[in-house]
N, CA, C and O atoms as a Tripos MOL2 file, in Angstrom:
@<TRIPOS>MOLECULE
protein
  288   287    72     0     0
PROTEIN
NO_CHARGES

@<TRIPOS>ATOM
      1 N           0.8170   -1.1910    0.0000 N.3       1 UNK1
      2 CA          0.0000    0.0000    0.0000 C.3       1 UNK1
      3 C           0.8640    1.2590    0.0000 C.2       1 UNK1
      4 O           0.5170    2.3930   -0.3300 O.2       1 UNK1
      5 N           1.6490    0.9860    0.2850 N.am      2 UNK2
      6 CA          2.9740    2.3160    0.6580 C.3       2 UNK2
      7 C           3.4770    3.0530   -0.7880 C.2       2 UNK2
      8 O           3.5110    4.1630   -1.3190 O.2       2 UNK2
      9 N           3.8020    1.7910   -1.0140 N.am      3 UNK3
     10 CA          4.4760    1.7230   -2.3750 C.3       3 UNK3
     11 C           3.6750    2.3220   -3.9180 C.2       3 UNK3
     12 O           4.1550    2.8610   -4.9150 O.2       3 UNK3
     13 N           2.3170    1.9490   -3.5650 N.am      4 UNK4
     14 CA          1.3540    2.4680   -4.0690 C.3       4 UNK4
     15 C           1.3660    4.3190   -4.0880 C.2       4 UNK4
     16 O           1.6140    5.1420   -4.9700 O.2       4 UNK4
     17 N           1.0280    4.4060   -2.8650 N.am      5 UNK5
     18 CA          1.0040    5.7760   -2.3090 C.3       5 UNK5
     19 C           2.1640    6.9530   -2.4800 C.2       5 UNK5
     20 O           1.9910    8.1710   -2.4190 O.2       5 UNK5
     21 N           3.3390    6.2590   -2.7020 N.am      6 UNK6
     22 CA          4.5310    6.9800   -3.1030 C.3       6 UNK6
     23 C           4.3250    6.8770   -4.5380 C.2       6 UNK6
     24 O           4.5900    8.0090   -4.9430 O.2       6 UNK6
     25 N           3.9170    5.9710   -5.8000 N.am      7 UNK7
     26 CA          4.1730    6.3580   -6.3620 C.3       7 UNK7
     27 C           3.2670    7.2560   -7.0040 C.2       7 UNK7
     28 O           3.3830    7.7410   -8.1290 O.2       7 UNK7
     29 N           2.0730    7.4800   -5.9180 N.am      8 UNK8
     30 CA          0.9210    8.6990   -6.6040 C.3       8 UNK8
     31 C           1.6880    9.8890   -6.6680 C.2       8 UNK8
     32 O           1.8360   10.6600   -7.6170 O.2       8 UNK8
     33 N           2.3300    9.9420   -5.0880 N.am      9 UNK9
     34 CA          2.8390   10.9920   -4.6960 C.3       9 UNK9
     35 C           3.9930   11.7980   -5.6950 C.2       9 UNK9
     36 O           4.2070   13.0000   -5.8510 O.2       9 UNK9
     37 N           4.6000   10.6410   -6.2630 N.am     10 UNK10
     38 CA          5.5650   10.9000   -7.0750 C.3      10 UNK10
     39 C           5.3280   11.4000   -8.7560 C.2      10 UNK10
     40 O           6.0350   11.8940   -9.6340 O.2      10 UNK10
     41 N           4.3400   11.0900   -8.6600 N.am     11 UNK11
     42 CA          3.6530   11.0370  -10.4020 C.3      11 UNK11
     43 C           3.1070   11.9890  -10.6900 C.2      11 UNK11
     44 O           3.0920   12.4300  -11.8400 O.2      11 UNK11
     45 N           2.4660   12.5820   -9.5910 N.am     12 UNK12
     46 CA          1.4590   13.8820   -9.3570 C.3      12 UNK12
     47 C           2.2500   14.8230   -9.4920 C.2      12 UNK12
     48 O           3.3630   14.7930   -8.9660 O.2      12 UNK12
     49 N           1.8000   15.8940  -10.2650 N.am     13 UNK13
     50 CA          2.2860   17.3050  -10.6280 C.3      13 UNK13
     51 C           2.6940   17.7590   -9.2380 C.2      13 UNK13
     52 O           3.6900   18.4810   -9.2520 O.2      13 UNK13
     53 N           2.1550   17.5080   -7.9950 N.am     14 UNK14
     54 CA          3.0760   17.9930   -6.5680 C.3      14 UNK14
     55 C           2.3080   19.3570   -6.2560 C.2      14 UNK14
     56 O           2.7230   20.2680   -5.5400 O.2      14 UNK14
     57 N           0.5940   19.2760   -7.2360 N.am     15 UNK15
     58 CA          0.1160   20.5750   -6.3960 C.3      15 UNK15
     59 C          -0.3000   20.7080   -5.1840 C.2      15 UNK15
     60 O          -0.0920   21.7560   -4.5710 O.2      15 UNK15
     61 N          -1.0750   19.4810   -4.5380 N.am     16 UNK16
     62 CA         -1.7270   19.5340   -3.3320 C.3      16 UNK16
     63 C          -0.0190   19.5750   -1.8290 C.2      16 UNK16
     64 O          -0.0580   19.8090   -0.6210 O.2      16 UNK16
     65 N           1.2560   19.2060   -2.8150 N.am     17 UNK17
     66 CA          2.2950   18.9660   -1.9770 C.3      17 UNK17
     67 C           2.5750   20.2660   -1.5030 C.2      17 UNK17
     68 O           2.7750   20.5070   -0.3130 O.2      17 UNK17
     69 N           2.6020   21.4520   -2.7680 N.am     18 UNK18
     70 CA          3.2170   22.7850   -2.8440 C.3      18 UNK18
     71 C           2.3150   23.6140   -1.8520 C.2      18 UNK18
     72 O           2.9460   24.3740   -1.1180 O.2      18 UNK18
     73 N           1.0680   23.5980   -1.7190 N.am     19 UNK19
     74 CA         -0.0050   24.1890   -1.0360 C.3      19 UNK19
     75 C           0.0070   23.7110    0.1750 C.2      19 UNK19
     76 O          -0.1100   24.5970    1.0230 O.2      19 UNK19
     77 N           0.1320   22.3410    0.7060 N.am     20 UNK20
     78 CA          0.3480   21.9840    1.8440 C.3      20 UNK20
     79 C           1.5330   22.7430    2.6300 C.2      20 UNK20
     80 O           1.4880   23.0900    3.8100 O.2      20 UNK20
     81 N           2.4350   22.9010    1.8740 N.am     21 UNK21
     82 CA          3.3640   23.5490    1.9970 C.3      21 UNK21
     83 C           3.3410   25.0700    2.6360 C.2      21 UNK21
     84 O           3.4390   25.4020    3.8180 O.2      21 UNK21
     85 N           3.1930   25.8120    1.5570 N.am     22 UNK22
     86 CA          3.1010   26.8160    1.3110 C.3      22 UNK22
     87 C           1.5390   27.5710    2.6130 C.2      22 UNK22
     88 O           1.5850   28.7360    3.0070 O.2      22 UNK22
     89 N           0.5110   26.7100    2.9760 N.am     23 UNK23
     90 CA         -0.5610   26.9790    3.6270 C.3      23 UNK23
     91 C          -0.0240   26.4490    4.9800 C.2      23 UNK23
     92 O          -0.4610   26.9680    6.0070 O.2      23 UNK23
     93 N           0.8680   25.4800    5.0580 N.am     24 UNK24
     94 CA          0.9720   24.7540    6.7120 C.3      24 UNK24
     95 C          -0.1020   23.9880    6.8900 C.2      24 UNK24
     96 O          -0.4580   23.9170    8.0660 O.2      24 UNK24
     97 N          -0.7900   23.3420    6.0590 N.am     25 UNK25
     98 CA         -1.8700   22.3480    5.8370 C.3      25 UNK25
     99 C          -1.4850   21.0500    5.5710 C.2      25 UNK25
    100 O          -0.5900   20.8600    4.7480 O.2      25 UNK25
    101 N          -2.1370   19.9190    6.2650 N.am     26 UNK26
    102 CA         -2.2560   18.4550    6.6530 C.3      26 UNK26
    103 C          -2.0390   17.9170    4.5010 C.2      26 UNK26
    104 O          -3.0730   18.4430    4.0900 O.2      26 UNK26
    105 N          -1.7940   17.6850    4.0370 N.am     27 UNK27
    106 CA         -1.5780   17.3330    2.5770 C.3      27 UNK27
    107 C          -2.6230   16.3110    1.7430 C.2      27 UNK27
    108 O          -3.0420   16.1800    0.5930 O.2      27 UNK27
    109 N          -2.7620   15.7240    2.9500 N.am     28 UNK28
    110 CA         -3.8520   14.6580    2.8490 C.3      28 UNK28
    111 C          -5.2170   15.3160    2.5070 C.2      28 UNK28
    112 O          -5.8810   15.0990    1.4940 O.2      28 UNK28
    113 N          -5.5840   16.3350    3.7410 N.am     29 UNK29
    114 CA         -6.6410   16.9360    3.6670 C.3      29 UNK29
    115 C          -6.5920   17.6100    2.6240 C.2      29 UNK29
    116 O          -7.7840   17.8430    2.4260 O.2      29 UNK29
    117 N          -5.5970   18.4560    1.1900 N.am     30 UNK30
    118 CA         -5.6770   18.8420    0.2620 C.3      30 UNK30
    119 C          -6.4440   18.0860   -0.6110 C.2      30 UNK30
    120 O          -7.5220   18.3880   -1.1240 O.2      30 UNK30
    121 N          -5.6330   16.8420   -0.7590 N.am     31 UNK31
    122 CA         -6.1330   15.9230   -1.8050 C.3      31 UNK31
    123 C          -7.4730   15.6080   -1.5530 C.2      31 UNK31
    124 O          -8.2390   16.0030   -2.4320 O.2      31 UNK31
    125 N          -8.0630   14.9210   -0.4670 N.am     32 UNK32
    126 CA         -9.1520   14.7700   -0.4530 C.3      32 UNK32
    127 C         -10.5110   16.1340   -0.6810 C.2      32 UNK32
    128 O         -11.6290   16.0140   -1.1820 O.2      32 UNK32
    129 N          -9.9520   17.1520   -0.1890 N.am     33 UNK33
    130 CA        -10.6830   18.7440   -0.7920 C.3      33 UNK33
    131 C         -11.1030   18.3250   -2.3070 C.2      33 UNK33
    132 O         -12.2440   18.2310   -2.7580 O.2      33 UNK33
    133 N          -9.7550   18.0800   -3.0250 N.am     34 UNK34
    134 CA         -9.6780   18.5830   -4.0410 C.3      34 UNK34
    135 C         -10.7440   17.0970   -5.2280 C.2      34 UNK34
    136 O         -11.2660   17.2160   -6.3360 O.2      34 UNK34
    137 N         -10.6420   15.8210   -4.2330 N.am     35 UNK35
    138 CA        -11.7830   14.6540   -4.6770 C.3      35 UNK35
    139 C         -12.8930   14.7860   -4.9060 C.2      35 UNK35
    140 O         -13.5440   14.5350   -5.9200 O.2      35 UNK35
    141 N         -13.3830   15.5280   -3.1740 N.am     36 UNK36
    142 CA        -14.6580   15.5840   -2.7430 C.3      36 UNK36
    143 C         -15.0980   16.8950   -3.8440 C.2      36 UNK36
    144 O         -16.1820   16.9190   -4.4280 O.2      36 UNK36
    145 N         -14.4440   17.5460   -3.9340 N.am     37 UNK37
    146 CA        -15.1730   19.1400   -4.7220 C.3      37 UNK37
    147 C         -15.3450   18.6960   -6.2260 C.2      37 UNK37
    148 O         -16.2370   19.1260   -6.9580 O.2      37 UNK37
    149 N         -14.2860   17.6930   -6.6330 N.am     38 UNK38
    150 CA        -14.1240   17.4780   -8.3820 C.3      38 UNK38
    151 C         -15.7270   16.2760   -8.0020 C.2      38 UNK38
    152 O         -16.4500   16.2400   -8.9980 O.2      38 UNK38
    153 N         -16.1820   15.5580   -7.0250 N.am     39 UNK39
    154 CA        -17.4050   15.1590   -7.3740 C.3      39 UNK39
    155 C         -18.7140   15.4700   -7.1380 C.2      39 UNK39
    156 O         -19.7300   14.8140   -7.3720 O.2      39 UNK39
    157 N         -18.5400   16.7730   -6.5420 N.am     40 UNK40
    158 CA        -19.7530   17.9930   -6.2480 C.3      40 UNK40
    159 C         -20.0320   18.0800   -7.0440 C.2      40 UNK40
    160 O         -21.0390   17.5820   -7.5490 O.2      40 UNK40
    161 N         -18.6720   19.2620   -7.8520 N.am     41 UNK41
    162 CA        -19.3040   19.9050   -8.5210 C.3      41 UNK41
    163 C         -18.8070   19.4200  -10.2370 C.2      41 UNK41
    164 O         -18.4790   20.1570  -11.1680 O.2      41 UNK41
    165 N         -18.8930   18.1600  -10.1940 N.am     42 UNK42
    166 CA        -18.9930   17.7410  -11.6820 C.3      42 UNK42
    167 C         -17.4570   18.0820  -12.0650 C.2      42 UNK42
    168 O         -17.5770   18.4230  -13.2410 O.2      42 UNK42
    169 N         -15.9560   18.1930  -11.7170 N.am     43 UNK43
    170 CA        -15.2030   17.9850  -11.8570 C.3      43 UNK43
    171 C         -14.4260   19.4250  -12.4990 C.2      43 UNK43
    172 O         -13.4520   19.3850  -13.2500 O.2      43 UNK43
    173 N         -15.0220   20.5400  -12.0710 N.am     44 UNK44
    174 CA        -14.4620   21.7610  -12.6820 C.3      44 UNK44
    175 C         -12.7780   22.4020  -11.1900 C.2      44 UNK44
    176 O         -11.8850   23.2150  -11.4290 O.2      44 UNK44
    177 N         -13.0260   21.5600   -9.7780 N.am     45 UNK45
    178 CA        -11.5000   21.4610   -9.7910 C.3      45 UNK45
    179 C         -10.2990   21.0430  -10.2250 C.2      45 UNK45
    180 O          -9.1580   21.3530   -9.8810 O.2      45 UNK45
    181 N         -10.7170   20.2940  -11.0320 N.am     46 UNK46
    182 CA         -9.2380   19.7960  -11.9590 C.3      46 UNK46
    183 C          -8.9020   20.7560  -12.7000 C.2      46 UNK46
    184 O          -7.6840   20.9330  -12.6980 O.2      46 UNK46
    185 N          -9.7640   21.8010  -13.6530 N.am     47 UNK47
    186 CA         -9.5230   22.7670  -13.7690 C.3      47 UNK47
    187 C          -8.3020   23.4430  -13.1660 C.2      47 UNK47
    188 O          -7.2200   23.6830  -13.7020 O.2      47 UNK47
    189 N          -8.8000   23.7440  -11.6880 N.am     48 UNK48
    190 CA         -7.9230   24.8000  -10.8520 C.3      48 UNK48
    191 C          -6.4120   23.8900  -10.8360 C.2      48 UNK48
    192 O          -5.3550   24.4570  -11.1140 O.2      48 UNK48
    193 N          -6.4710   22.3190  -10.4500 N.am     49 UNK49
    194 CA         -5.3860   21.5960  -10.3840 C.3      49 UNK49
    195 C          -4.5420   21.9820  -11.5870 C.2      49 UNK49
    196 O          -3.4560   22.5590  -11.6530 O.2      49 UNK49
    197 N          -5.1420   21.6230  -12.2770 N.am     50 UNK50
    198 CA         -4.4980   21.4540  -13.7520 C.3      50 UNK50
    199 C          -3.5130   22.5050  -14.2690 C.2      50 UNK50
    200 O          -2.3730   22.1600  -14.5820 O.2      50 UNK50
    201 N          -4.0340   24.1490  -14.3960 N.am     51 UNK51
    202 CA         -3.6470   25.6980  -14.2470 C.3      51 UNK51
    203 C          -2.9590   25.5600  -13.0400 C.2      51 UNK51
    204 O          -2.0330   26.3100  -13.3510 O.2      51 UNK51
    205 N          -2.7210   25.2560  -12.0920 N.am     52 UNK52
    206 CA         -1.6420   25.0810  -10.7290 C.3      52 UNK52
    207 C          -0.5560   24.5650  -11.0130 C.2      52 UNK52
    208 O           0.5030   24.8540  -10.4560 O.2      52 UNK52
    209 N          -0.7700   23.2880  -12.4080 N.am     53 UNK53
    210 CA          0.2610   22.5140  -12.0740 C.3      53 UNK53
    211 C           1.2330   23.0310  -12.9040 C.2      53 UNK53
    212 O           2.4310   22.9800  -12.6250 O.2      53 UNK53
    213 N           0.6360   23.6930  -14.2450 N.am     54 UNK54
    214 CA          1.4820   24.0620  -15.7120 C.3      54 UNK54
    215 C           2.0980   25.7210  -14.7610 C.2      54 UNK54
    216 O           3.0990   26.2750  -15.2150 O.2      54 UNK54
    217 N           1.5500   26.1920  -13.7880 N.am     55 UNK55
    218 CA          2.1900   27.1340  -13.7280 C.3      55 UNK55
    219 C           3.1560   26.8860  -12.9960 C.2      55 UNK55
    220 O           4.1240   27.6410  -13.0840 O.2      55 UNK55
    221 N           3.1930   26.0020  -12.2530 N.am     56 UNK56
    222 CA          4.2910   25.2570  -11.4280 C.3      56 UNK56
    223 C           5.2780   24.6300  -12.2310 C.2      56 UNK56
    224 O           6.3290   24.5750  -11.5920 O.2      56 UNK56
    225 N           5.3710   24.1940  -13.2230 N.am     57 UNK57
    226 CA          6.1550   23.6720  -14.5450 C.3      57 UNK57
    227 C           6.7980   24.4640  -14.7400 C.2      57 UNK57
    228 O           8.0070   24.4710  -14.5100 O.2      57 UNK57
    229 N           5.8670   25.7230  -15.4290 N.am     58 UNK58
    230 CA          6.4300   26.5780  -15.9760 C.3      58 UNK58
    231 C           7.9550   27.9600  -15.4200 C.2      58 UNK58
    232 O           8.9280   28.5170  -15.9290 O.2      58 UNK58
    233 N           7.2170   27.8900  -14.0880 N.am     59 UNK59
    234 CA          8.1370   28.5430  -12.9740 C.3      59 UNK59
    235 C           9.3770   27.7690  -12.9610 C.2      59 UNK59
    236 O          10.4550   28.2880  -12.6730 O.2      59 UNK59
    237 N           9.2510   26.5950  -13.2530 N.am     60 UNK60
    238 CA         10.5820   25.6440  -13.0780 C.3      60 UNK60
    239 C          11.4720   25.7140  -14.2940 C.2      60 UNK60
    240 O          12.6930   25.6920  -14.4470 O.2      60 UNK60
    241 N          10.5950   25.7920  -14.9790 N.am     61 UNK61
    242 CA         11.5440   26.0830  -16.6790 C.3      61 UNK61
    243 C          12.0760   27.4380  -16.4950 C.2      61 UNK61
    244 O          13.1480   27.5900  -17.0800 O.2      61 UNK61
    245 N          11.5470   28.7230  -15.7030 N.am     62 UNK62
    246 CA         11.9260   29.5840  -16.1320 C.3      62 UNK62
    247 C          13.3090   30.0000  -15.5480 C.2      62 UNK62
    248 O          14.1630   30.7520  -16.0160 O.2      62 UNK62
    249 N          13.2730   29.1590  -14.1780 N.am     63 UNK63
    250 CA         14.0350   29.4090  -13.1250 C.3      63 UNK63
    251 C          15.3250   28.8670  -14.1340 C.2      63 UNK63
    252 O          16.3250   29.4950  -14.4810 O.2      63 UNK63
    253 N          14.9520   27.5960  -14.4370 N.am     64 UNK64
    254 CA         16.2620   26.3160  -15.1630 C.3      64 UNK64
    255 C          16.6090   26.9690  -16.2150 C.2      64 UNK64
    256 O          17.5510   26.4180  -16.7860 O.2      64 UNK64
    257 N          16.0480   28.4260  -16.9850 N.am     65 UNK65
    258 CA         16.5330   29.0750  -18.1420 C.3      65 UNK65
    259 C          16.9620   30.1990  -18.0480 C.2      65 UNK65
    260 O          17.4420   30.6940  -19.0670 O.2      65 UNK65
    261 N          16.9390   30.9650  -16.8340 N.am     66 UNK66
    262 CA         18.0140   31.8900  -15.7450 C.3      66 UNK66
    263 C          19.2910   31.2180  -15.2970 C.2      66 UNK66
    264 O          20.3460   31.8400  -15.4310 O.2      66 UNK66
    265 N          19.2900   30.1220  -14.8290 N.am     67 UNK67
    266 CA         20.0370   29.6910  -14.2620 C.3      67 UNK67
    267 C          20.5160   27.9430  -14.3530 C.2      67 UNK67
    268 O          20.4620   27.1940  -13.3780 O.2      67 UNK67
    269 N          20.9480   27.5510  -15.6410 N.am     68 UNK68
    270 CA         20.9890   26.4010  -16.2040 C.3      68 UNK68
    271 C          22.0620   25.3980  -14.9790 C.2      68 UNK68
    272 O          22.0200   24.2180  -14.6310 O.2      68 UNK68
    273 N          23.0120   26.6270  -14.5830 N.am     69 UNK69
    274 CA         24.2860   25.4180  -13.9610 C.3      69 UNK69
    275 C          23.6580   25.0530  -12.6390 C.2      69 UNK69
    276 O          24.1880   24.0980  -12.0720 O.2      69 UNK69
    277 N          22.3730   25.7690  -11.8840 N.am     70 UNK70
    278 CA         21.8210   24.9490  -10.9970 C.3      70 UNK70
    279 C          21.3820   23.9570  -10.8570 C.2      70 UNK70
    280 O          21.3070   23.2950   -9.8230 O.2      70 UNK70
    281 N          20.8600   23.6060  -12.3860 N.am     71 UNK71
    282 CA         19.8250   22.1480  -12.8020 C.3      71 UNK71
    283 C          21.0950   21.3720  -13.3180 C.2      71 UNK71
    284 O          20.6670   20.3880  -13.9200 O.2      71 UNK71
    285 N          21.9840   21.3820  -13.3360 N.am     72 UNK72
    286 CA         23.0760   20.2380  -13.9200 C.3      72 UNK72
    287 C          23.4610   18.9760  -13.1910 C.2      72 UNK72
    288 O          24.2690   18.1950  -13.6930 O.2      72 UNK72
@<TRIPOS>BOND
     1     1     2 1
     2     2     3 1
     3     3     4 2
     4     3     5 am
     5     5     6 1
     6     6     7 1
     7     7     8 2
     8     7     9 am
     9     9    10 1
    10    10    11 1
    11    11    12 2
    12    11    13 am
    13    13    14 1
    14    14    15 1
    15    15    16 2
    16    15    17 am
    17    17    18 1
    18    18    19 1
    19    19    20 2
    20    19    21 am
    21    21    22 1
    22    22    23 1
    23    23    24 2
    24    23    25 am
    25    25    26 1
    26    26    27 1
    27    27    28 2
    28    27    29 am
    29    29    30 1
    30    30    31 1
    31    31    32 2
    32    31    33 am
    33    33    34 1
    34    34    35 1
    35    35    36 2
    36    35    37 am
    37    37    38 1
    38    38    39 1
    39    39    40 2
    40    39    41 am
    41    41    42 1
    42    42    43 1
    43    43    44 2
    44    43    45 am
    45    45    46 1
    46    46    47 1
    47    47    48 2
    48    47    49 am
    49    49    50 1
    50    50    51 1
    51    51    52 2
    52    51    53 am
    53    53    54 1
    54    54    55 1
    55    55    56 2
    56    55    57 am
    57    57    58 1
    58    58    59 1
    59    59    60 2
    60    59    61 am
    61    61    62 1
    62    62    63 1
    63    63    64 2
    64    63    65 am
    65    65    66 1
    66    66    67 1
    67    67    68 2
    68    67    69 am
    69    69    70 1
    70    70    71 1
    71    71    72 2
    72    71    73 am
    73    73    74 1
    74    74    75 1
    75    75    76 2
    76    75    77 am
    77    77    78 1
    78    78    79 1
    79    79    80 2
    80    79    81 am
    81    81    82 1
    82    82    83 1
    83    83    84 2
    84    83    85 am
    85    85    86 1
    86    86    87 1
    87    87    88 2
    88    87    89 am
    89    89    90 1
    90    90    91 1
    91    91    92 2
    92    91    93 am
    93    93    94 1
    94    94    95 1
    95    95    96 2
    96    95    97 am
    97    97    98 1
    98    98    99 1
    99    99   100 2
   100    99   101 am
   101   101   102 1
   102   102   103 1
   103   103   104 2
   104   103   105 am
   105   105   106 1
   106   106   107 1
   107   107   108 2
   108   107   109 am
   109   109   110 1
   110   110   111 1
   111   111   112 2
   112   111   113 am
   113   113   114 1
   114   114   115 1
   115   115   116 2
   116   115   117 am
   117   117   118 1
   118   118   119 1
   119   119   120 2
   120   119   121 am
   121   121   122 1
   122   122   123 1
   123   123   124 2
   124   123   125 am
   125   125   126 1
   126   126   127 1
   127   127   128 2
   128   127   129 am
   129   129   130 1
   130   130   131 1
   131   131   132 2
   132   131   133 am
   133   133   134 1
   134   134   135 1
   135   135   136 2
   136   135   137 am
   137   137   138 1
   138   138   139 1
   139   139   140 2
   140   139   141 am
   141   141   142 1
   142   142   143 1
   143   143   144 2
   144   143   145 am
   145   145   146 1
   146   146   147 1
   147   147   148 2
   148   147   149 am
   149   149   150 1
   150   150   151 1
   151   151   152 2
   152   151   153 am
   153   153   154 1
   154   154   155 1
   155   155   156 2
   156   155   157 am
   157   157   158 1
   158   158   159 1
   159   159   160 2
   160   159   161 am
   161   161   162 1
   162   162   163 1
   163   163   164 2
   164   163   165 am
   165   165   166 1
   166   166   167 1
   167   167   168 2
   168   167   169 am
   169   169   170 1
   170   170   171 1
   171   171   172 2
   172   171   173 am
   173   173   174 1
   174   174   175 1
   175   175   176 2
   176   175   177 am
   177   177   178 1
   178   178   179 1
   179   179   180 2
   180   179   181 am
   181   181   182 1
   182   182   183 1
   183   183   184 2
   184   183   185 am
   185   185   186 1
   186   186   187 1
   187   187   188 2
   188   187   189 am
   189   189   190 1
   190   190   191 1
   191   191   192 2
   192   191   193 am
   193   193   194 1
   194   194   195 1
   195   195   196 2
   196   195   197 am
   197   197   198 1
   198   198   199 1
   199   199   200 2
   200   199   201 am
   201   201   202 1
   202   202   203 1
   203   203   204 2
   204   203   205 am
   205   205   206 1
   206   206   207 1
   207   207   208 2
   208   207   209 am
   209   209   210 1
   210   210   211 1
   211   211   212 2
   212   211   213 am
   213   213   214 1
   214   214   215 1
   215   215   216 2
   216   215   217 am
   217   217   218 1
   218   218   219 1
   219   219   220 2
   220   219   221 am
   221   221   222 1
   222   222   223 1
   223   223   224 2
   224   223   225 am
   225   225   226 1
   226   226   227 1
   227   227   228 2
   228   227   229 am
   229   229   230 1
   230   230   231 1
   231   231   232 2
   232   231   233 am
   233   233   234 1
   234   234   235 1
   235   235   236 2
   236   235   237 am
   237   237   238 1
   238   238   239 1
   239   239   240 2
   240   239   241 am
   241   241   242 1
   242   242   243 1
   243   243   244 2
   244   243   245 am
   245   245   246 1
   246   246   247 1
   247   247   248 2
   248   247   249 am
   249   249   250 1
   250   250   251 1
   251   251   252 2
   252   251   253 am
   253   253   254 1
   254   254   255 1
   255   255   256 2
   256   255   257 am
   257   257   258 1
   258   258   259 1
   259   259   260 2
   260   259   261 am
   261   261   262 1
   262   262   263 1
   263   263   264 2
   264   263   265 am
   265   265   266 1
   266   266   267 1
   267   267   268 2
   268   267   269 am
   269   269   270 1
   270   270   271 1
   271   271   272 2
   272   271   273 am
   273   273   274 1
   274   274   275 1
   275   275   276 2
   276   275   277 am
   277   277   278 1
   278   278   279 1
   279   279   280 2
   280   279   281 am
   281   281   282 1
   282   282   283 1
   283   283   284 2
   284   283   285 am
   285   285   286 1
   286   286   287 1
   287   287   288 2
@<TRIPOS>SUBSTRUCTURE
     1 UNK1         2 RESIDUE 1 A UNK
     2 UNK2         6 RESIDUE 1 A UNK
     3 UNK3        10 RESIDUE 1 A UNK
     4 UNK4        14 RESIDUE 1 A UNK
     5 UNK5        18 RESIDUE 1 A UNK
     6 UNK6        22 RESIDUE 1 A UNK
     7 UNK7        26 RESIDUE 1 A UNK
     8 UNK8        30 RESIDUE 1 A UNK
     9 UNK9        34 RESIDUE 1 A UNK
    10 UNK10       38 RESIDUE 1 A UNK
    11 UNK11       42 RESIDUE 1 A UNK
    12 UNK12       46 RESIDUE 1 A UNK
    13 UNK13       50 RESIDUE 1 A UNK
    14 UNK14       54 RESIDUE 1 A UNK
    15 UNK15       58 RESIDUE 1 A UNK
    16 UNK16       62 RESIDUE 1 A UNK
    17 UNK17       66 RESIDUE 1 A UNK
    18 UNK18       70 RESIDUE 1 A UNK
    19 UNK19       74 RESIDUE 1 A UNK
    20 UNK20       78 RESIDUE 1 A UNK
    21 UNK21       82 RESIDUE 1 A UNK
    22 UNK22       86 RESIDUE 1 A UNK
    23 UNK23       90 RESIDUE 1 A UNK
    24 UNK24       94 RESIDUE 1 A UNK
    25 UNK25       98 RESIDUE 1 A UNK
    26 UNK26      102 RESIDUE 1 A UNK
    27 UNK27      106 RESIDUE 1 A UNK
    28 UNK28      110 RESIDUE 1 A UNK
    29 UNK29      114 RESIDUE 1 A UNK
    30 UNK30      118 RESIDUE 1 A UNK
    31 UNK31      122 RESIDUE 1 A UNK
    32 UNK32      126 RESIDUE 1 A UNK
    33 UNK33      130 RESIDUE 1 A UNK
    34 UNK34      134 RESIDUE 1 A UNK
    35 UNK35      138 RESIDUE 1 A UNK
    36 UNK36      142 RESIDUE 1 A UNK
    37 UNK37      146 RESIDUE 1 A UNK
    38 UNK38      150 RESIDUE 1 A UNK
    39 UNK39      154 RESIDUE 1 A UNK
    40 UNK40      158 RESIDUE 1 A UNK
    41 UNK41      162 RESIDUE 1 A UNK
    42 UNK42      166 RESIDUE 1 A UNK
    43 UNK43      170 RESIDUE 1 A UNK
    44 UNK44      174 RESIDUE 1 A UNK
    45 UNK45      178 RESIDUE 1 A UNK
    46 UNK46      182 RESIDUE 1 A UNK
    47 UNK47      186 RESIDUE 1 A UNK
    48 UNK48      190 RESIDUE 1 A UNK
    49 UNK49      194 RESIDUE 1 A UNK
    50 UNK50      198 RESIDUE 1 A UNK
    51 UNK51      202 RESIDUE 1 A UNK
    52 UNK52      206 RESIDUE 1 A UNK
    53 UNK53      210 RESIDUE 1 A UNK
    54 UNK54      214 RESIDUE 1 A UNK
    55 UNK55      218 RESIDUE 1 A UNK
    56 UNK56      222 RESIDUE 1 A UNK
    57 UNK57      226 RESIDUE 1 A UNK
    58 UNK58      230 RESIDUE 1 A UNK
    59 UNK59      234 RESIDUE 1 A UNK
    60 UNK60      238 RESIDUE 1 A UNK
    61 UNK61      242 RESIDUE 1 A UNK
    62 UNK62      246 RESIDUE 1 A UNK
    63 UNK63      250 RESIDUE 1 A UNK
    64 UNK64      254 RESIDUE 1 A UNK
    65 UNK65      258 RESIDUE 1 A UNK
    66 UNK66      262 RESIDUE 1 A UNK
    67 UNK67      266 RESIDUE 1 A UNK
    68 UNK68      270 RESIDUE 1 A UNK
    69 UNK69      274 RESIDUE 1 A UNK
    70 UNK70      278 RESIDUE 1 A UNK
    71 UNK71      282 RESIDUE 1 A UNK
    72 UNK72      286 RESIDUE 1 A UNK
């Protein structure tokens, strides 16, 4: 089950990780927010996930194209 669970953790764009983070919030309780709301309301939080995650990408590319010899 562990093994399982790491490799969600690992596969996942790392938004509910960054917010846990960033809020001082339980991580768990992100993800499940973010379940329970995508089956409320017909799945328009993936939306918000989704735009979280490319901007989180994108911040990473921009950083790695300022500053290439950090990512080496």
């Amino acid at each position: 089950m562990e093994k399982i669970k790491l490799y969600f953790q690992e596969s996942a764009f790392g938004v509910c990780s960054k917010l846990g983070e960033k809020l001082n919030f339980p991580i768990d309780s992100i993800r499940l927010f973010f379940i329970y709301a995508s089956f409320i309301t017909l799945g328009s939080p993936i939306i918000l996930y989704v735009s979280l995650a490319m901007m989180m990408k994108l911040k990473k590319y921009f950083r790695r194209m300022a500053n290439p010899a950090l990512f080496d």
